[in-house]
N, C-alpha and C positions, 0 to 999 in steps of 0.2 A: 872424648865424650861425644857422642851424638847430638847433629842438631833435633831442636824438637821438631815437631811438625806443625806447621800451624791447623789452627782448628777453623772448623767455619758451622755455624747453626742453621741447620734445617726445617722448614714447616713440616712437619708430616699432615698438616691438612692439605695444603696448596704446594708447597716443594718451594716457597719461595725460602733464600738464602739474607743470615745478618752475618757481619763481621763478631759479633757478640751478643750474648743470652741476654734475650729481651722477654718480660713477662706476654707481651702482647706482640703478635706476630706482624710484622710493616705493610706486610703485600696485601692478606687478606684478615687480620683484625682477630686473629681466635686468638685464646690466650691460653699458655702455658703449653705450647704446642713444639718448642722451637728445641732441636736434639740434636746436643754436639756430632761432630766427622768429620775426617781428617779432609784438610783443603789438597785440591790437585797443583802441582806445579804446572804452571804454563807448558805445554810441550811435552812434559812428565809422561811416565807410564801410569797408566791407569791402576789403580789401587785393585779394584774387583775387574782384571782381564778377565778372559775366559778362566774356567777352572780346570780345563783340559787343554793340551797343545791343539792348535788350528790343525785342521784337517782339507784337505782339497776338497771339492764339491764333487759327486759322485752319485749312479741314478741308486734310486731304496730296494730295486729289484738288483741290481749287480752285487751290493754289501754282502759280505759273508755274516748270512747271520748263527751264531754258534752262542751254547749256552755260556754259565759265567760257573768257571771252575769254584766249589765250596768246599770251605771249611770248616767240618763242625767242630763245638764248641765243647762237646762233653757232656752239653746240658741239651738231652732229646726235646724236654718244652721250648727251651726258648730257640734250638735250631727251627722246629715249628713252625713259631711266628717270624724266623728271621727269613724263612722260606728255602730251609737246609742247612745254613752256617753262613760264614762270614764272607763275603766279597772281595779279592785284593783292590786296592782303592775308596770301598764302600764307606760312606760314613753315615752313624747310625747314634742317632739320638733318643737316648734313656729319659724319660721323667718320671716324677713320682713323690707321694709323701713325705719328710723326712723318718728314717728309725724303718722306713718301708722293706728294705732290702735292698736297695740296689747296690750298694755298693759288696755287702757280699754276695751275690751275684754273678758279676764283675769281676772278684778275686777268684771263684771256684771256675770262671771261663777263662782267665788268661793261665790260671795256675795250670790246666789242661794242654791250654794250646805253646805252653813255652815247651812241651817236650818236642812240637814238632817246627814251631818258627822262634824267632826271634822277638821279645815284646818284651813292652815299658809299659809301667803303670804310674803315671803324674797325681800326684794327689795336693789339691789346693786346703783340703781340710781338713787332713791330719797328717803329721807328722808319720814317719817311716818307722820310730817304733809301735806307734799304734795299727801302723797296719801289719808290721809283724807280729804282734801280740793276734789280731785276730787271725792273720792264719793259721799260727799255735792253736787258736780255739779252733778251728773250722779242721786240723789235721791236713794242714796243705805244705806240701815240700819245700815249696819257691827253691827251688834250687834254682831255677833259670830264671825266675822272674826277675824283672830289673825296674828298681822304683827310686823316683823324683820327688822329693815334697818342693814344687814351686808353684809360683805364680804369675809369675813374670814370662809375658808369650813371648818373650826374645830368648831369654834363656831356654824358654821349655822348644824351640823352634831350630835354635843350635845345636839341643842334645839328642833330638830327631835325626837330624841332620848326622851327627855323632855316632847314634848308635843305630840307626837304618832298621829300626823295628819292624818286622808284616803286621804286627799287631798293637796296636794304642791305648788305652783308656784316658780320656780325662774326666777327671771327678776334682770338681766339676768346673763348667765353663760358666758359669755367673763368680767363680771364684779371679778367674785367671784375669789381668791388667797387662793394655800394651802402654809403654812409655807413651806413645805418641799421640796419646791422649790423655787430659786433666780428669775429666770425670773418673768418680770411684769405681771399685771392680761393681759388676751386677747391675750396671745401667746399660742403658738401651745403647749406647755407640758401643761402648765396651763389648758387650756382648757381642753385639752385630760384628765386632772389623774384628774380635778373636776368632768367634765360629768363621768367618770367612777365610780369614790367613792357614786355619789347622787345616779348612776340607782343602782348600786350594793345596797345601804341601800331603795333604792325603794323595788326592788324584794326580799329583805327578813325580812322587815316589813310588805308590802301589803300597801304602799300607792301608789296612782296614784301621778306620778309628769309630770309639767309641766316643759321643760326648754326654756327660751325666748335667741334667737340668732340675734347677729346682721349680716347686710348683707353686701356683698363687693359691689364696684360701680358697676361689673356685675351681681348683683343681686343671687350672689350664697351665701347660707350661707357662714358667717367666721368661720376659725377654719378648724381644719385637716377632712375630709374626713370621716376618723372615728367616727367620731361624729354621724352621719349618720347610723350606722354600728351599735353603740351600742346602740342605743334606739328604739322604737318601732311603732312609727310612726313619720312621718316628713311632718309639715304643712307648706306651702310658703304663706304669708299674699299678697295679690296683690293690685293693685289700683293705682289710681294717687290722690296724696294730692291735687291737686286743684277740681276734684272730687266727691261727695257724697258717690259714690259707693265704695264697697271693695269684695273681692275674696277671699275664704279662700281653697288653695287647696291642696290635698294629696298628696305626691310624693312616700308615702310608709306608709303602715298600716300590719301591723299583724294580726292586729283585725278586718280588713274590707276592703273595696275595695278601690283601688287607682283609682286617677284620678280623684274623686268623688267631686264639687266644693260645696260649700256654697256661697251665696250670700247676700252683707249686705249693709244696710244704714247708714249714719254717719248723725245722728241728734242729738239737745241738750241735749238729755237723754242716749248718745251711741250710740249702734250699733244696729240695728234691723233688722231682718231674711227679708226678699224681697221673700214673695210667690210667685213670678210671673215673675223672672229675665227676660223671654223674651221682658217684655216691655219696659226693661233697653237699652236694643240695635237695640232697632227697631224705626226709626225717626218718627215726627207725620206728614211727607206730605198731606196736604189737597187734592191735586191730584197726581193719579203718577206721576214720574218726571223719562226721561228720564236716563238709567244706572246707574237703579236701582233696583235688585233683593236682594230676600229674602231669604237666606239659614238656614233648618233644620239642626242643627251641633249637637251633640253628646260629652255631660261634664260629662264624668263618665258614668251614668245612666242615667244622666237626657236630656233630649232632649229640644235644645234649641234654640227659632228663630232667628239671627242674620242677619243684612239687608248689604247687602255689596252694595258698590256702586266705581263704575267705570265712569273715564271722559277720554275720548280720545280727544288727539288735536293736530293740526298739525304742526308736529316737524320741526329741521332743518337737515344737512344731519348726527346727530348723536342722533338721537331718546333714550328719556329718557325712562324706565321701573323703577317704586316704588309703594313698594306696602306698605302699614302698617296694619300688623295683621297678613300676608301673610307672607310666601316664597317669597321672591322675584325671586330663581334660578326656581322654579316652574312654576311660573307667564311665565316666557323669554319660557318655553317649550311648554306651551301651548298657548302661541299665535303660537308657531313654528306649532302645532296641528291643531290650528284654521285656518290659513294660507293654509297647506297643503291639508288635507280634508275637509273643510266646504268652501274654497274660499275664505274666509275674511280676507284679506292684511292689517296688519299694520303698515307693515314695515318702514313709512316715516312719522307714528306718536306716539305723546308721548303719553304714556298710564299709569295712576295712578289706583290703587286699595286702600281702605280704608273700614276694616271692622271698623262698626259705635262703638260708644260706647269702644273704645281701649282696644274690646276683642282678645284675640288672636288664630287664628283657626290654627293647625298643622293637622286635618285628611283632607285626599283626598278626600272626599266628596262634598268637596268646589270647586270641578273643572269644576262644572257642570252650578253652579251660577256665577261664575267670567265670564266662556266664555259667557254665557245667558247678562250681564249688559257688559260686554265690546262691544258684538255685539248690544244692546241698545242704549249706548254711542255715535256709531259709525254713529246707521242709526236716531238720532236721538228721533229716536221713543217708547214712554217708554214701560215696558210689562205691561198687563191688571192687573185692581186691583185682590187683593188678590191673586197675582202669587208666588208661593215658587215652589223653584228648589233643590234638590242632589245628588249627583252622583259623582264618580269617572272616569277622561278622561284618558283610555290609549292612548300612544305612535301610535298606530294603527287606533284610531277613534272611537274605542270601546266604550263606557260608560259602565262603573263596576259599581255591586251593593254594594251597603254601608250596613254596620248592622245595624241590628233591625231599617229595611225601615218603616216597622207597627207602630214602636210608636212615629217613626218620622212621618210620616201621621196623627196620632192621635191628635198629639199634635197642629199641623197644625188645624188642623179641629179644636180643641177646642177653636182655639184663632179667629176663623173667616175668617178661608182663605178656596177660591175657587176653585182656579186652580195650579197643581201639575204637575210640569215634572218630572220622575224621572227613575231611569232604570229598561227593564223590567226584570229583575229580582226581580225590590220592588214592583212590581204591585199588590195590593191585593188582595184575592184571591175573600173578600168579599166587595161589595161597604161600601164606606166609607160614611155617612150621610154629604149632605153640601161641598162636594171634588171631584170635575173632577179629575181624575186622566190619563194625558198622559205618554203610558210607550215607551221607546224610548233604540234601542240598540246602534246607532250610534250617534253623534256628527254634522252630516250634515241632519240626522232626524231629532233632535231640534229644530238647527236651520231652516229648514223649517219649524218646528210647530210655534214655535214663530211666525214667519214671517205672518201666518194665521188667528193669534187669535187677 
């Protein structure tokens, strides 16, 4: 039998070290700070070496730099955001809702990739015929797939080791416990010294692992920070389970670009790529309806049409502002904007924003279509079909131009839209087939063009 390891307790405020869990930290006084780790033997190997073999020192202009051969996954969305497919070595951390998807997901990528490597699927939480029953459901062969219900990282590290996978999943790593520590699984060491032990036997085997994380009610992965730190991409699964739709998006790649979303459907065979997400958030109005504009927004690379829609109505003397999808503190400025230079008072009404579809927009481009549908809203009057709007409103009246305006126009144009405000800065240089395009610098320009068309 193995000896244990001894344990030793860390501050995570100050770093200072007890022999034993103390509510109140010795060195610097914070309390309930102090998070089990394995102690190092005197002279020992360091527990977190490197997680690559040492390399000689060598100048950055001599290295051969060559790209990183990929493997896709079967699933066009989420090669996407993985930025082509999988990595040998790569390790790649899934979070997300419970019931959200991931884990079928997960089963429709490895069930692909066992025709062409070798792969194991560890499951801490459920048993092996349940996840045969869902690939029964989902119509996946597993004929090559090869699966573990454990949870024990020695064992799960052994049969790595055993069966020399290219390809991993664990589902999930708040589940999995190394002996050599007391705490339960899903605490901060546990977490911490398993994701370390899997990426470390990732990068110097060369298999690609997957690890699946659960999420806190604010929607941040669980587990220390670090976690984050030591692997190599971090995918947040998004959606609402009542739903069809799901979100798969980067918050960190090494191997490709962030921010970059994948878009998916949830039907009775799984998950399927959605070529065409703009028509996920865009309503099907047989006529226009008042306050209601259409914004070109920007997911990663991909440019994408999202219809926002605004209702103003009259308040009492403490007027509501909510927005959903939005900024709300953003929302309160630019009516403060709209008010000042364009003339349009809302002061003594309530004013809602809802981008459709419970996507959610963070760039300032969106400033240009909220004020366009809340000034809609207001005069009742809707704006002409096929109208999209982008732009960024400064503080001044200005309207900023937004990046890569061209392939926002494009994409406009490909879905069948007519008319374009946008700023002139994005005005193309070449007309665009099938796109009026209005370029407007100020914010009381607009709104008079509106008002015209």
């Amino acid at each position: 039998m193995a000896t244990k390891d001894k344990s030793i307790y860390t501050c995570s405020e100050c770093g200072g070290t007890s022999a034993k869990w103390l509510g109140k930290c010795p060195s610097c006084g914070a309390w309930n700070t102090l998070v089990e780790g394995v102690a190092e033997a005197t002279g020992g190997k360091n527990r977190y070496q490197a997680l690559a073999k040492s390399q000689p020192v060598a100048t950055l202009s001599e290295i051969e730099a060559t790209d990183f051969d990929r493997t896709p996954t079967g699933q066009e969305e989420l090669d996407r955001v993985l930025g082509g497919g999988i990595v040998a070595g790569g390790v790649v951390l899934i979070g997300g809702d419970p019931g959200i998807g991931k884990s079928t997901l997960l089963l429709q990528a490895i069930d692909h990739l066992s025709g062409q490597m070798p792969v194991l699927y560890v499951s801490g939480e459920e048993s092996g015929a349940q996840i045969a029953m869902r690939s029964r459901r989902l119509g996946l062969a597993g004929n090559k797939v090869r699966v573990l219900a454990e949870i024990s990282l020695e064992k799960i590290l052994a049969t790595l080791e055993t069966e020399k996978p290219a390809f991993c999943v664990i589902d999930s790593i708040q589940t999995v416990y190394s002996e050599h520590l007391s705490s339960a699984p899903g605490s901060v060491a546990q977490v911490r010294e398993c994701a370390a032990h899997l990426t470390r036997t990732a990068k110097a085997s060369g298999c690609a692992m997957v690890l699946v994380g659960h999420v806190t009610k604010e929607g941040a992965l669980a587990g220390p920070r670090v976690l984050e730190h030591i692997v190599d991409t971090v995918l947040y699964f998004e959606g609402d389970t009542h739903s069809s739709f799901r979100l798969v998006r980067a918050i960190k790649n090494r191997f490709g670009a962030v921010n970059e979303i994948g878009v998916f459907a949830m039907t009775e065979k799984g998950l399927k790529g959605v070529a065409n997400p703009s028509a996920i958030f865009l309503s099907t109005h047989g006529e226009p309806v008042p306050g209601s504009c259409v914004l070109v927004t920007l997911e990663g690379t991909r440019p994408m049409l999202v219809e926002l829609q605004a209702l103003v109505d009259a308040g009492g003397p403490n007027p509501r502002r909510l927005s959903v999808g939005l900024e709300r503190d953003r929302l309160a400025m630019l009516l403060a904007v709209l008010h000042r230079h364009a003339g349009v008072a809302t002061m003594d009404q309530d004013v809602f924003i809802n981008a459709v579809g419970g996507v959610r927009i963070s760039e300032p481009a969106a400033d240009l279509a909220v004020l366009l549908s809340i000034q809609s809203s207001l005069r009742g009057k809707s704006l002409p079909r096929g109208f999209i709007a982008f732009g960024e409103v400064g503080l001044a009246g200005e309207v900023r131009p937004a990046p890569r305006g061209q392939e926002r126009l494009k994409e406009a144009a490909k879905l069948g839209f007519s008319v374009a405000v946008v700023p002139k800065a994005n005005a193309p240089k070449k007309p665009i087939e099938g796109l009026t395009v209005h370029a407007v610098e100020r914010i009381e320009d607009a709104m008079d063009l509106v008002r015209g068309l």
